[in-house]
Every structure is written in C-alpha cells, then in structure tokens.
C-alpha positions as CSV (number, residue, x, y, z in Angstrom):
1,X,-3.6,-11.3,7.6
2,X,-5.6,-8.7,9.6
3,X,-7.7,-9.5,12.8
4,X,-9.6,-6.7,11.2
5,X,-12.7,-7.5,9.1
6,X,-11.8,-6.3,5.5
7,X,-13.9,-6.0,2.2
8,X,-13.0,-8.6,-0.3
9,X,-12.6,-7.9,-3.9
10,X,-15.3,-9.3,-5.0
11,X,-17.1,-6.9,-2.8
12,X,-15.6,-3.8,-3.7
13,X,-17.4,-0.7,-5.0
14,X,-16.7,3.0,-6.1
15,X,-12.9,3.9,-5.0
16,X,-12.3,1.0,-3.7
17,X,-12.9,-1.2,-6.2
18,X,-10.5,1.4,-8.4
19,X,-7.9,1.1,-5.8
20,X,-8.1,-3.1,-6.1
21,X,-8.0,-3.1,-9.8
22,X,-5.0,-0.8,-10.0
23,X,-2.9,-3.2,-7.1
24,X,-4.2,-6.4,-9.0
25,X,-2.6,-4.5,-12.4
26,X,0.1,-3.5,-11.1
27,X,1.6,-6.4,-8.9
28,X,-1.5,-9.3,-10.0
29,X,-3.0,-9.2,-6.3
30,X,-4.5,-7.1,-3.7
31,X,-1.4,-7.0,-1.2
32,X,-2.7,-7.5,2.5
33,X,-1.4,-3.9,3.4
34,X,-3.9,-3.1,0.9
35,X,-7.2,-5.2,2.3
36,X,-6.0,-4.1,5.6
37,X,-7.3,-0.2,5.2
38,X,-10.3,-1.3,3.0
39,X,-12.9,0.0,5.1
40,X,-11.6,3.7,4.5
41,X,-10.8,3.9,0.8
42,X,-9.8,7.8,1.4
43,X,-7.6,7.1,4.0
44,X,-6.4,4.1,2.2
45,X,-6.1,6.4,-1.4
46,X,-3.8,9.4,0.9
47,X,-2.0,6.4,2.1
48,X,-1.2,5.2,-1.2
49,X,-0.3,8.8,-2.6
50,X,1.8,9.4,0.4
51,X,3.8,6.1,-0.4
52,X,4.4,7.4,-3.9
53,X,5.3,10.7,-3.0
54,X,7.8,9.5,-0.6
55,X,9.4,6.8,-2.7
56,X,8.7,8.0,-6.6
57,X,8.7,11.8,-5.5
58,X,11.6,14.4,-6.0
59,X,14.3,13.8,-3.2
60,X,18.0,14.7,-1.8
61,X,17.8,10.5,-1.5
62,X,18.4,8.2,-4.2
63,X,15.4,6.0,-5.1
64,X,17.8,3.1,-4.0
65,X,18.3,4.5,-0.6
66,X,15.1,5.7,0.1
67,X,14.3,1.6,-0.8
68,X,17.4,0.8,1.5
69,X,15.7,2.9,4.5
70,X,12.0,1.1,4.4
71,X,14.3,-2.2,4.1
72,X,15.8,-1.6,7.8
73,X,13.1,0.1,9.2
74,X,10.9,-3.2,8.2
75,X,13.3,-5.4,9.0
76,X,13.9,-3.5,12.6
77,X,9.7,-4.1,13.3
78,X,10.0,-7.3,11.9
79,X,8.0,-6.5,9.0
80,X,7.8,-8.1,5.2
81,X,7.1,-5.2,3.4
C-alpha cells in the first residue's frame, strides 16, 4: 500500500465515493491503484478514462496486445498490475 495518506471508503463523498462504488462493482474492491490517487478524484476520474481509452478504445493494436504491452512494461518496473 501507499506511504501516502488516502481516503477510505467508508469516507468517501461526491465523486469519489462514485468512483469506489463503480471499482467495488466492477472487480468487488477498491484496487490500491485506486486508494492511491484518492485525494484528487478528477485527476483520479481522467486517470481512469485515460486507462479506458487506451485499452477499450479504437486501436491499430489488438486488445490482446495492447494487454500483452502493460504485461512487460509491469513486469519490466516490477509492478503487479
């Protein structure tokens, strides 16, 4: 987890709170790459529609490779996700 401080759930309000509720629906938790940008919920919303744009949005790449590239780019910074 974060050395940051970050806003729990149960302390979530406005956009943020929408942003939680849509993680915890979609995946049933608040991934910590989530929590971690919780003190700017519109930073933390771009973030989020950047992410889609890049992996869900129209591409040359395959949604398989474009899954393949984060893979090795993680796996080069020693990364999970």
């Amino acid at each position: 987890m974060a050395w940051i401080t970050t806003i729990d759930e149960s302390h979530a309000e406005g956009l943020l709170e929408r942003i939680y509720s849509a993680a915890r629906k979609q995946s049933g938790r608040i991934a910590n790459i989530i929590q971690l940008q919780s003190n700017n919920p519109p930073a933390l919303q771009a973030m989020i529609e950047l992410y889609r744009a890049v992996m869900f949005g129209k591409s040359p790449l395959s949604r398989a490779r474009r899954e393949m590239m984060a893979v090795v780019v993680s796996s080069a910074n020693e990364c999970h996700y």
